[in-house]
C-alpha positions as MATLAB code, in Angstrom:
seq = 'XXXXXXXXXXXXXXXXXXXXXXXXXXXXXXXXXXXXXXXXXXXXXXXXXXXXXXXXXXXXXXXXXXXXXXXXXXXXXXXXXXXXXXXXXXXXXXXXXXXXXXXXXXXXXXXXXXXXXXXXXXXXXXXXXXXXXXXXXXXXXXXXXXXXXXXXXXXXXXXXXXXXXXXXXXXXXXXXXXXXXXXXXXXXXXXXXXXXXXXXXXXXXXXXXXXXXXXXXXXXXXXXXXXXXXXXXXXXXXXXXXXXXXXXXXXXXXXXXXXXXXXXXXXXXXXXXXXXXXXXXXXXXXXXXXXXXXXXXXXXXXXXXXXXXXXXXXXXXXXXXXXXXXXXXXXXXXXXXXXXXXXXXXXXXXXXXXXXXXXXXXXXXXXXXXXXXXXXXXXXXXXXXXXXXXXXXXXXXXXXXXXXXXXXXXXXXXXXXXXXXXXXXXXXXXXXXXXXXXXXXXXXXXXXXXXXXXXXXXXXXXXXXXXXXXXXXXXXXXXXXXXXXXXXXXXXXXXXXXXXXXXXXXXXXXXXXXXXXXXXXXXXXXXXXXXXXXXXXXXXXXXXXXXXXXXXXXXXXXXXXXXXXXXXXXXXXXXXXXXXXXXXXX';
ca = [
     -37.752   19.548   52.144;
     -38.399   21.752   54.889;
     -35.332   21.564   57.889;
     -36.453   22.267   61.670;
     -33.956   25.099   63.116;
     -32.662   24.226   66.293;
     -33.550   26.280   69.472;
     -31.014   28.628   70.430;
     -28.696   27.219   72.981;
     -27.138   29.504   75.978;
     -24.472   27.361   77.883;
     -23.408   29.962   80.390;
     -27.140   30.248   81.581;
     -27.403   27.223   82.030;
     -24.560   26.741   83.665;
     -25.738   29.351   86.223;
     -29.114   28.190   86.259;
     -27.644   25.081   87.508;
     -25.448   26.547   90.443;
     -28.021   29.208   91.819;
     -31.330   26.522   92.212;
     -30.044   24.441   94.787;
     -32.640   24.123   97.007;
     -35.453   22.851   94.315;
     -32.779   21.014   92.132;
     -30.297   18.444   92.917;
     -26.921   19.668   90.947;
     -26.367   18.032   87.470;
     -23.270   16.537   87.273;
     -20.347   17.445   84.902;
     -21.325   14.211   82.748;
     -24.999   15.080   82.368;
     -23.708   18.502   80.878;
     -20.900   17.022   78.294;
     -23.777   14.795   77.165;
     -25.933   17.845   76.444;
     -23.869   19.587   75.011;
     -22.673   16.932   72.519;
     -26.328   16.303   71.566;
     -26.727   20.326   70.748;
     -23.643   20.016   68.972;
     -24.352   17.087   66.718;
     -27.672   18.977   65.920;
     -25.916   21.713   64.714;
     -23.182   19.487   62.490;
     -26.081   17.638   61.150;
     -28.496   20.378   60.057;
     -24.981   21.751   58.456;
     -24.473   18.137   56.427;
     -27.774   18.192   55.369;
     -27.262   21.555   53.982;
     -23.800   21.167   52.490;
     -24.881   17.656   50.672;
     -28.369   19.102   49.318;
     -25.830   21.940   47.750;
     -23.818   19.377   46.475;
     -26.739   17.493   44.777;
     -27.513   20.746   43.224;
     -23.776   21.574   42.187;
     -23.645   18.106   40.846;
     -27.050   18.247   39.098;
     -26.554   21.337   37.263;
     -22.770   20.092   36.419;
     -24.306   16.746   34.277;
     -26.947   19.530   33.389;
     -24.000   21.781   31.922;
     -21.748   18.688   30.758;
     -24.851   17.201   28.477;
     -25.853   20.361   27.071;
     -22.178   20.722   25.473;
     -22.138   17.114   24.871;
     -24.941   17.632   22.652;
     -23.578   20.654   21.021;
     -20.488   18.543   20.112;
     -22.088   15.716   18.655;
     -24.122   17.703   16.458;
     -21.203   19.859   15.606;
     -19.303   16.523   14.463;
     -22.316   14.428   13.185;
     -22.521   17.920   10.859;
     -19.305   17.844    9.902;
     -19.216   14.073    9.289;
     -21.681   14.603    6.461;
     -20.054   17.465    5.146;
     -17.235   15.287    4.502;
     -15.199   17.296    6.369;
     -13.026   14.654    7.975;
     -10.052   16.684    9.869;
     -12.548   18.617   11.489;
     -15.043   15.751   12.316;
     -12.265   14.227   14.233;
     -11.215   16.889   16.165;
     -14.811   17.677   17.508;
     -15.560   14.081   17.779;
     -11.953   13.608   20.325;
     -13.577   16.405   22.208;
     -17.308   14.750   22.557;
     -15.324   11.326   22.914;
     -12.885   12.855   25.873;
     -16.199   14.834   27.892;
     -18.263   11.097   27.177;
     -15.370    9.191   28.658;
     -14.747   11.497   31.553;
     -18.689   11.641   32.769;
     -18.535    7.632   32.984;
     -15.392    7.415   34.652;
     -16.217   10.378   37.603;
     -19.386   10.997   38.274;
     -21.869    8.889   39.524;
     -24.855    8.308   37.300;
     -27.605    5.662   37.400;
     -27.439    2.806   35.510;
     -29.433    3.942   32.322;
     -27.827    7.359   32.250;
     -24.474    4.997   32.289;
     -25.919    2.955   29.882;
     -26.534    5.645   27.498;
     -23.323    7.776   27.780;
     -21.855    3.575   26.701;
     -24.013    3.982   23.435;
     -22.768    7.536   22.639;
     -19.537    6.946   22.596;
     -19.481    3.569   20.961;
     -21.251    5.383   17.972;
     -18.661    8.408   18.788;
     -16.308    6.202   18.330;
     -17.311    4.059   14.925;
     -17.834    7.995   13.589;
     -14.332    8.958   14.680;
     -12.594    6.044   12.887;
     -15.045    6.615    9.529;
     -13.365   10.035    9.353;
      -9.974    8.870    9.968;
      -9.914    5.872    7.566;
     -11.049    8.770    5.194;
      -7.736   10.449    5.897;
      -6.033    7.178    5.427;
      -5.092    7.736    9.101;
      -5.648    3.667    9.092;
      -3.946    2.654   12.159;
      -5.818    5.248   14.718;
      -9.085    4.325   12.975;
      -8.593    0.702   13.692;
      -7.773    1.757   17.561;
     -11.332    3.569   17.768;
     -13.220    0.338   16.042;
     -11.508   -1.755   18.362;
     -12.053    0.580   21.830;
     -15.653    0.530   20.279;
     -15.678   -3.135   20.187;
     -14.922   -3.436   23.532;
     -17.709   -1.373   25.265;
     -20.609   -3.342   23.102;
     -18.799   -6.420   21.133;
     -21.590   -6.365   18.550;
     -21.494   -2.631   17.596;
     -22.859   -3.013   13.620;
     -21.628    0.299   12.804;
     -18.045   -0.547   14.440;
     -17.889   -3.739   12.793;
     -19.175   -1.902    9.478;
     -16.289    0.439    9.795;
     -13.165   -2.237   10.884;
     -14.704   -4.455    7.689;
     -13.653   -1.835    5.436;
     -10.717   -0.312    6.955;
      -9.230   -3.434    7.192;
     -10.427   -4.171    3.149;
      -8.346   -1.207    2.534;
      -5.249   -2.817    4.670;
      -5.518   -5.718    2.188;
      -6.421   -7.968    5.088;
      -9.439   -9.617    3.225;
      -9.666  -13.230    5.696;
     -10.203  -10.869    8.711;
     -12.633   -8.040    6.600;
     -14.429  -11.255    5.666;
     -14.742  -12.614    9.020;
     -15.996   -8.838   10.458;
     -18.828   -8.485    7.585;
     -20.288  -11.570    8.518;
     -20.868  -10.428   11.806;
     -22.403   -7.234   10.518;
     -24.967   -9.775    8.975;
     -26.990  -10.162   12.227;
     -27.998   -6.402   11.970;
     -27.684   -5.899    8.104;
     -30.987   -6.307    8.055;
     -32.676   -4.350   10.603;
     -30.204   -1.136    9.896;
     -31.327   -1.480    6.124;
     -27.780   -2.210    4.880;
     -28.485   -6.047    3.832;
     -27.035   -4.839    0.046;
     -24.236   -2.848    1.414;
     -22.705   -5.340    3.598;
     -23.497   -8.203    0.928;
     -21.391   -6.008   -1.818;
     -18.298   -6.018    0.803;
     -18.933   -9.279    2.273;
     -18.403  -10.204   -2.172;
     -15.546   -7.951   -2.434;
     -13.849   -9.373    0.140;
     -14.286  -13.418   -1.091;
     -13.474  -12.702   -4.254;
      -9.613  -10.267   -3.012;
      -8.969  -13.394   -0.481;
      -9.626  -15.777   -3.503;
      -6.901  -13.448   -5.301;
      -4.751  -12.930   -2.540;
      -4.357  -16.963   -1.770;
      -4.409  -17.806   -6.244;
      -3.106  -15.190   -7.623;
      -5.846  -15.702  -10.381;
      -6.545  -12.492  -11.914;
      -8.283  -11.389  -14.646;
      -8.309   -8.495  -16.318;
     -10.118   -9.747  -19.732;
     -13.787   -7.814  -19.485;
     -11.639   -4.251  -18.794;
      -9.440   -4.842  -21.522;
     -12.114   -5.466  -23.829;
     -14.251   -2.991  -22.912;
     -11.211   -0.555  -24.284;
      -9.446    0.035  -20.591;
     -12.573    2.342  -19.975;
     -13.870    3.031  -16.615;
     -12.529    2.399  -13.617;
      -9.290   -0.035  -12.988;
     -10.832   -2.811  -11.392;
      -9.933   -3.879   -7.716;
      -6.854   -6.434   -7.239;
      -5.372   -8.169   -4.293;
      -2.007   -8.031   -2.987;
      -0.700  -11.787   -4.012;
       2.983  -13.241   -3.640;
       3.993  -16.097   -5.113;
       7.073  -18.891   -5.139;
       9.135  -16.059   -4.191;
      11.679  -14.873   -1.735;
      14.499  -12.749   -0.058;
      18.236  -13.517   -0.550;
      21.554  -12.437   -0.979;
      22.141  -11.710   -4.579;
      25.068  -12.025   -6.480;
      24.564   -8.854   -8.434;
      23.987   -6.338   -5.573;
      22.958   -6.577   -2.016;
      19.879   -8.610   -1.537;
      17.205  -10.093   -5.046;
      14.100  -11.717   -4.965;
      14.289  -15.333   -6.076;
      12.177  -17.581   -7.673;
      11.419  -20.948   -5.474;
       9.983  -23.131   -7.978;
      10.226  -23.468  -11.933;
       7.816  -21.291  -13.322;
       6.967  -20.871  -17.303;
       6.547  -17.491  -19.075;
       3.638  -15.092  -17.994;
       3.553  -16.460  -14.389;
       2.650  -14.284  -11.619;
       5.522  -13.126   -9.536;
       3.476  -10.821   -6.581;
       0.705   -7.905   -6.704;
       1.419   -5.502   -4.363;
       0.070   -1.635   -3.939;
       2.495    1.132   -3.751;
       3.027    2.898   -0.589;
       3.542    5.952   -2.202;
       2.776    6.913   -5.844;
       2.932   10.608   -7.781;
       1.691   11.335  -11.209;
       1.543   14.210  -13.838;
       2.338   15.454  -17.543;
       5.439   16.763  -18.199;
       4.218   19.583  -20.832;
       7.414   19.494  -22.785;
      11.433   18.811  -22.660;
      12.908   22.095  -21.494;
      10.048   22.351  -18.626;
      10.734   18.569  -17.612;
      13.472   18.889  -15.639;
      11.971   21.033  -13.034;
       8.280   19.554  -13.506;
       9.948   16.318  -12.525;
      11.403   18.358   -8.962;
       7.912   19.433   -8.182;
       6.483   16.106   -8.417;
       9.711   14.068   -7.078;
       9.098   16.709   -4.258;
       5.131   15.837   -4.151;
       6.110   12.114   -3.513;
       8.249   12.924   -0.694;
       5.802   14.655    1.162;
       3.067   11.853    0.713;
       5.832    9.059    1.296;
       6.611   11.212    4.679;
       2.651   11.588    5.580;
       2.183    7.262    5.095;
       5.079    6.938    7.576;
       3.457    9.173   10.054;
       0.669    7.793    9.977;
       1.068    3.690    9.717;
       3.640    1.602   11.575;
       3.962   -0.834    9.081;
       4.908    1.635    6.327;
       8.329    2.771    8.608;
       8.345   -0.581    9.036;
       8.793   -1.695    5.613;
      10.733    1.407    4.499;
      13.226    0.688    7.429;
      13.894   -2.895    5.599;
      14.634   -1.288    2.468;
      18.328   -0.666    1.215;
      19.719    3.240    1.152;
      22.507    2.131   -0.681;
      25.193    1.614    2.324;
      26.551   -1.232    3.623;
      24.952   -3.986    1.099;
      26.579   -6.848    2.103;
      26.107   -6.436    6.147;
      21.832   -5.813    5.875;
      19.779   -7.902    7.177;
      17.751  -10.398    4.934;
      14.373   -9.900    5.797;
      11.600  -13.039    5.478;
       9.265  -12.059    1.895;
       6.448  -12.975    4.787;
       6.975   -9.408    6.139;
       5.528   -8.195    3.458;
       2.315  -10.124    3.513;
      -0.605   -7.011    4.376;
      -1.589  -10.352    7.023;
       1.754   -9.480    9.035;
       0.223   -5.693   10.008;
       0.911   -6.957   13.517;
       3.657   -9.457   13.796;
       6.817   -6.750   14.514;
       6.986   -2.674   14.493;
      10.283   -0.839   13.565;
      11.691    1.682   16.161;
      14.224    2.293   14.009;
      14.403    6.438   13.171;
      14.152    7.310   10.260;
      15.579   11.006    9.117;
      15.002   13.123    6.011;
      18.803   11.864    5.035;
      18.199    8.167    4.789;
      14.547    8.375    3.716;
      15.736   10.575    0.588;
      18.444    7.780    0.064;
      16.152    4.584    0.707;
      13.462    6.507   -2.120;
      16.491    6.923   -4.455;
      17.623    3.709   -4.356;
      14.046    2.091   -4.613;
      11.677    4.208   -6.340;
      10.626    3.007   -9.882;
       9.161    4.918  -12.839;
       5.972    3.642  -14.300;
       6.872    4.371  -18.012;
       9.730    2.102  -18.257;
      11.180   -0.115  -20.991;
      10.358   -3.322  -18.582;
       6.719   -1.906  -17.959;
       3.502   -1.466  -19.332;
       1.136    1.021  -18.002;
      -2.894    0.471  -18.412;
      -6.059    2.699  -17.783;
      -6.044    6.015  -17.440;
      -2.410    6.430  -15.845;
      -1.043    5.484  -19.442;
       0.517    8.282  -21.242;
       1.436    9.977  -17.864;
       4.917   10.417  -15.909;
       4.632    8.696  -12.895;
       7.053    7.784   -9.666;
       6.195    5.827   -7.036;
       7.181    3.002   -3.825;
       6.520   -0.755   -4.090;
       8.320   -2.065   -1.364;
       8.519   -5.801   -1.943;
       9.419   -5.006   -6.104;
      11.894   -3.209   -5.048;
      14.393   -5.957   -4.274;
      14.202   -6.855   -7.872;
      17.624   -6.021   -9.336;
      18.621   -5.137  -12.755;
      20.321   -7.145  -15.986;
      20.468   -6.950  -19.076;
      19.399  -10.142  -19.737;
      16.153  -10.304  -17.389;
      13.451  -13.047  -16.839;
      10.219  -10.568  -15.633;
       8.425   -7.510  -16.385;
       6.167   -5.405  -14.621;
       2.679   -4.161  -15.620;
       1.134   -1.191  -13.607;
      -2.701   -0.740  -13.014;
      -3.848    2.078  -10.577;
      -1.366    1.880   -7.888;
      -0.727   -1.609   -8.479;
       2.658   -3.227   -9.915;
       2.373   -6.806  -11.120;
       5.192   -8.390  -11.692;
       5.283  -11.579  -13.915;
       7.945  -13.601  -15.666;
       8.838  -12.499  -19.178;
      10.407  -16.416  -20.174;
      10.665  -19.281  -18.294;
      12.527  -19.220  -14.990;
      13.846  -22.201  -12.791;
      14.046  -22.137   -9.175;
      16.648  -20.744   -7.767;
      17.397  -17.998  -10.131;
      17.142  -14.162   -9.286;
      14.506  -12.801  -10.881;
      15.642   -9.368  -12.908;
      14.032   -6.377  -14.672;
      15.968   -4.316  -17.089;
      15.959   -0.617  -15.773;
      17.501    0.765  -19.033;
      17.036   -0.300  -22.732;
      18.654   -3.350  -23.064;
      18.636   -3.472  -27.065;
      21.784   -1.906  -26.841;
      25.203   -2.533  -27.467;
      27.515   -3.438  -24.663;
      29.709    0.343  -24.472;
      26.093    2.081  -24.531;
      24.581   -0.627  -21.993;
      27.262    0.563  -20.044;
      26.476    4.020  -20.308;
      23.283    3.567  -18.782;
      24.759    1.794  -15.819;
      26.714    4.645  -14.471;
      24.295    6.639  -14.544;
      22.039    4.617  -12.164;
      25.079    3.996   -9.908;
      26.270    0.649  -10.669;
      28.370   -1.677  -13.381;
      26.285   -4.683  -14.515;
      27.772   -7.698  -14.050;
      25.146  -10.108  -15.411;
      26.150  -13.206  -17.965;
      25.233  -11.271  -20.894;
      27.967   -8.308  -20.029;
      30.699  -11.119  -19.011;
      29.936  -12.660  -22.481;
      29.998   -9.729  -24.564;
      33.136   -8.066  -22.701;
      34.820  -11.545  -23.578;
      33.679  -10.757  -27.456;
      34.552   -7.013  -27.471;
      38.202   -8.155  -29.143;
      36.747   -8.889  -31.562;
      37.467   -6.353  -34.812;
      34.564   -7.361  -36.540;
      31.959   -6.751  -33.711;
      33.018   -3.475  -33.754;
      33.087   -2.314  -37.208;
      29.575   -3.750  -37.073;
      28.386   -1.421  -34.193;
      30.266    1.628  -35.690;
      29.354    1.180  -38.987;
      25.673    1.217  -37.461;
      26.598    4.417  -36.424;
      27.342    5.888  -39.125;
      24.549    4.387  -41.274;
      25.997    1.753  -42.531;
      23.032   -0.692  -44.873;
      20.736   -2.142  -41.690;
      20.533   -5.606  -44.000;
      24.467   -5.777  -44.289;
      25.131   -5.114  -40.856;
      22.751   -8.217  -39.977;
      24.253  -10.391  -42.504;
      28.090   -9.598  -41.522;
      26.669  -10.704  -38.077;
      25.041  -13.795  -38.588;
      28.380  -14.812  -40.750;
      30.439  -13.947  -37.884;
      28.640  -15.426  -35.858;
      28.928  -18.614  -37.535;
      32.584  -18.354  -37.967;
      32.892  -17.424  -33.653;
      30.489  -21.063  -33.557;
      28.249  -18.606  -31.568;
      25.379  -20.988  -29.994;
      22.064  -20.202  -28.304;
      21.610  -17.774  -25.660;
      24.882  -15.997  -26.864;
      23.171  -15.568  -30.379;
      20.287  -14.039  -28.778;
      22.461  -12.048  -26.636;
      24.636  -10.455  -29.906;
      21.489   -9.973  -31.667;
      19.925   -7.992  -28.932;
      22.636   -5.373  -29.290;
      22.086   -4.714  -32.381;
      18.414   -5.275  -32.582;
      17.650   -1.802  -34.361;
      19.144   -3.066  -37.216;
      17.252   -6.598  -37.724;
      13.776   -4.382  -36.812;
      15.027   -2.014  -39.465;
      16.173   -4.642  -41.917;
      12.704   -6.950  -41.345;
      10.405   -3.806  -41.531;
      11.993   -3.013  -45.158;
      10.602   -4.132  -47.885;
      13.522   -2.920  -49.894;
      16.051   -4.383  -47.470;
      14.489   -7.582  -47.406;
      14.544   -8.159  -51.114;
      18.418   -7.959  -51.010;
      18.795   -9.889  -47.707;
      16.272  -11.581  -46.935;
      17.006  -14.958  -48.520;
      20.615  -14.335  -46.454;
      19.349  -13.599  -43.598;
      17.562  -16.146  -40.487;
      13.791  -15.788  -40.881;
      12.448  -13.024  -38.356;
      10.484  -15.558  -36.650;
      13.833  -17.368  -35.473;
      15.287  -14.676  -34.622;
      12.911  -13.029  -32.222;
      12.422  -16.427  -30.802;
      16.378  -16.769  -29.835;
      16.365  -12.818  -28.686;
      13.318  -13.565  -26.166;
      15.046  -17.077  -25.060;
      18.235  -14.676  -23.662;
      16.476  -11.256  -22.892;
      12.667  -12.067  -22.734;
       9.686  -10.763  -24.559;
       9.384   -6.860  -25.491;
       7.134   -5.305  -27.377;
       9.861   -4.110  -30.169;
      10.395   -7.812  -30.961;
       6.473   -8.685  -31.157;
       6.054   -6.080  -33.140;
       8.355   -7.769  -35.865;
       6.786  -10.736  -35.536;
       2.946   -9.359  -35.381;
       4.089   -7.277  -39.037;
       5.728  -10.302  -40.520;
       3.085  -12.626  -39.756;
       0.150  -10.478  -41.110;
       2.633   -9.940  -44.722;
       2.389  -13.440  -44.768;
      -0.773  -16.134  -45.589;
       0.175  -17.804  -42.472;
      -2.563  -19.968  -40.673;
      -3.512  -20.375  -36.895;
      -0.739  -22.342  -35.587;
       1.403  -19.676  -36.607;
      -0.678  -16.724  -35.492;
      -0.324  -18.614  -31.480;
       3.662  -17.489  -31.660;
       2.766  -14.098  -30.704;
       0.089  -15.370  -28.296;
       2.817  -16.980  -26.736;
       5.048  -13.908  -26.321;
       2.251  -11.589  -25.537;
       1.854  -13.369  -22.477;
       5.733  -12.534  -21.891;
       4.967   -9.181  -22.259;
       1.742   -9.241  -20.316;
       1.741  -12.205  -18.302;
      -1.403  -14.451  -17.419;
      -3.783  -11.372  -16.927;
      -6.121  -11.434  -19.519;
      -7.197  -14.620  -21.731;
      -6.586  -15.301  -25.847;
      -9.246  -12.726  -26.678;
      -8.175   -9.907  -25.076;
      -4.252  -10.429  -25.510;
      -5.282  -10.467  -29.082;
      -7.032   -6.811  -28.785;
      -3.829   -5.957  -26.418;
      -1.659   -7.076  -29.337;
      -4.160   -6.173  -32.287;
      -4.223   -9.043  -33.967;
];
């Protein structure tokens, strides 16, 4: 563009000129001259505009020139790192791209398909950002990205793609359902009609789960607990929240259910494993790892409101009777949104909230499957931790992957607490006690009441010392099945004395010198273990007496469905006959 310079103006002679030509000119007046010199002016401010606004163009031009150069540079830089699985870095470099993106829409000017364009770059900036951070299990910030992504083009497959599985991973299957099926529409042309079918299964069969609590673990059990565990929903069941009699708040059954029923799945929030190499090295292995599984408890708290959220709920120990009952729907993954804790939480009362709550896997009221078997392992399952101990409990506990499901061991009726036993509970009372004080408490369940209320008794005694000292396993049964008799001890209370002393009737049915001299005197083993698992429910000591006795025996098939029957006790409704029987080995 080529700008006309002005002429060269010279006000004082033309002010003279104007003065000194009288006689040829008529004088201008002062009017005429303002009016001049405001045109010769305004030519001078324009050509200036024009100049000043062309440099701006250029300034401008050279600045989008400048910003999409390093734009580019960034989203190679992350797209690189994205498929180097490099996740904390991908995120930082994508919050840089995604901060320069957002910026040149919001001030500068651009024309519509430049606009248009800078939309589609950070929508995909976006989806790419929360990929990485689901990867860190950064869940809640990768939701926020899927979500801001949403909003700038509603149909974003890649954004859907991503919320679809981070919100699979929140257990939130209705809603991961509902976002796959939208990804449908475009499955197709992006070439990921098999991916998104595989999720869009997953997540029918987990909300099947999640709504049935049907679960099946048969085919992995059979197949020798090889591979990997298979994929389970969080489920709860006729369950919830009170005040308990034995200690703060319990989880109570709300209908009758029979033995083997499921209780709730639910995934730990926190979970550390390892093997302890031998028993003078345990002690401190267990620090290290105990000290692992504070770090990752602290990282899930930093990172997802609903973990502080559920931690806040959970006792530390203080103050039992004045905490808050919370509803068990809290602890549905479907409540994500529903309330946020601002409570703080320090190092102090998170140390004492994992102390009080924390279970170990290898436990006498838990079985371990897959690979985790055979290892020590600690970990955080919020709603299973309102489950409170006795010694005469109604559920056990069965661990697969990070999963705890929990499951009646005999038949419960609505309304009762349901219990685990967090120590042996084939003990004798003065031992049972023992155990107590070492966890922090003094059991008051009906088992303790009944045998304190028996501990006069001289004969009980000399039974349980003479045990001690090695006393004949067979004569220690018989003097106290005779007692018993004489005390008109009746049902549960025969299970619970027999329980104490349960080494010596395993002892006494494994022998077959013991059983020659006793074992016409003596109830038959099958009796016995049935009155045992009617007061303390099914453990595997007490199928393992049966399973022995049965097999030295030419029993038939109706016989052979007794430990059926208390395998699912001991394992609950997770598998069918077949693979209980492999389970059991029978």
């Amino acid at each position: 563009m080529t700008v006309t310079k002005p002429p060269n103006l010279n006000l004082n002679a033309t002010l003279k000129e104007n003065t000194t030509t009288e006689v040829t000119k008529k004088p201008k007046s002062p009017s005429f001259l303002v009016t001049k010199i405001s045109i010769f002016l305004g030519l001078t401010l324009t050509h200036h505009q024009k100049i000043r606004t062309s440099n701006m163009r250029e300034d401008e031009q050279q600045q989008l020139q400048t910003a999409e150069e390093l734009m580019q540079q960034l989203r190679s830089k992350a797209t690189e790192l994205l498929l180097r699985e490099e996740w904390k870095e991908s995120v930082q470099v994508y919050t840089q791209f995604i901060g320069l993106c957002q910026s040149q829409i919001t001030e500068t000017k651009q024309e519509a398909s430049q606009l248009s364009k800078l939309k589609k770059s950070l929508c995909l900036a976006l989806s790419n950002r929360a990929e990485a951070r689901s990867r860190l299990r950064d869940f809640d910030d990768a939701l926020r990205d899927c979500e801001q992504a949403l909003k700038i083009e509603s149909s974003h497959f890649k954004a859907l793609l991503c919320k679809g599985k981070i919100l699979l991973s929140l257990n939130r299957y209705s809603m991961a359902l509902d976002c796959f099926k939208e990804t449908l529409v475009d499955a197709q042309a992006s070439g990921s009609l098999e991916t998104v079918n595989g999720f869009l299964e997953k997540s029918k069969k987990l909300e099947y789960q999640s709504r049935t609590g049907a679960l099946d673990l048969s085919d992995w059990i059979l197949n020798g607990l090889r591979g990997k565990c298979p994929e389970l929903a969080e489920y709860i069941g006729a369950v919830q929240i009170s005040k308990s009699e034995i200690s703060g708040r319990g989880l109570f059954a709300t209908k009758n259910v029979e033995a083997g029923t499921l209780f709730l799945v639910t995934k730990a929030i926190a979970t550390e494993r390892g093997i302890l190499s031998g028993e003078n090295s345990n002690e401190n292995e267990q620090l290290v790892m105990w000290k692992n599984f504070i770090d990752k408890v602290m990282e899930s708290i930093s990172k997802r409101q609903r973990t502080r959220h559920l931690i806040s709920i959970l006792s530390s120990g203080d103050n039992e009777d004045e905490v808050e009952v919370p509803d068990v729907s809290a602890f549905r993954p479907e409540a994500e949104e529903r309330r946020s804790s601002n409570e703080k939480l320090d190092m102090g009362k998170i140390l004492s909230i994992l102390d009080v709550n924390s279970l170990v896997e290898d436990a006498i009221s838990a079985k371990v499957l897959g690979k985790n078997k055979g290892l020590y392992g600690v970990g955080l399952w919020a709603l299973a931790s309102f489950i409170n101990h006795s010694c005469s409990p109604n559920a056990r506990r069965v661990h697969v992957g990070d999963y705890i499901i929990v499951h009646a061991s005999r038949d419960v009726k609505a309304g009762k607490e349901i219990t685990f036993a967090y120590f042996d509970m084939l003990l004798p009372l003065e031992k049972r006690k023992e155990m107590s004080k070492t966890w922090g408490f003094h059991c008051k369940c009906k088992r303790c009441k009944f045998e304190e209320g028996m501990s006069s008794k001289q004969e009980l005694s000399e039974i349980e010392i003479g045990l001690e000292r090695g006393i004949d396993a067979g004569n220690a049964v018989f003097r106290l099945e005779e007692n018993m008799k004489r005390w008109i001890v009746r049902g549960k209370e025969k299970g619970y004395l027999r329980a104490s002393i349960w080494s010596a009737y395993a002892e006494t049915y494994g022998s077959e010198r013991l059983m020659k001299r006793w074992g016409k005197r003596i109830p038959a083993a099958e009796a016995v273990v049935d009155s045992v698992v009617e007061a303390v429910g099914s453990d595997e000591r007490m199928l393992k007496v049966l399973i022995e006795g049965l097999k030295g025996s030419s029993c038939g098939m109706p016989e052979m469905e007794r430990p059926i029957k208390l395998g699912k006790g001991l394992y609950g409704k997770l598998v069918k006959k077949q693979a209980l029987k492999s389970l059991l080995e029978i």
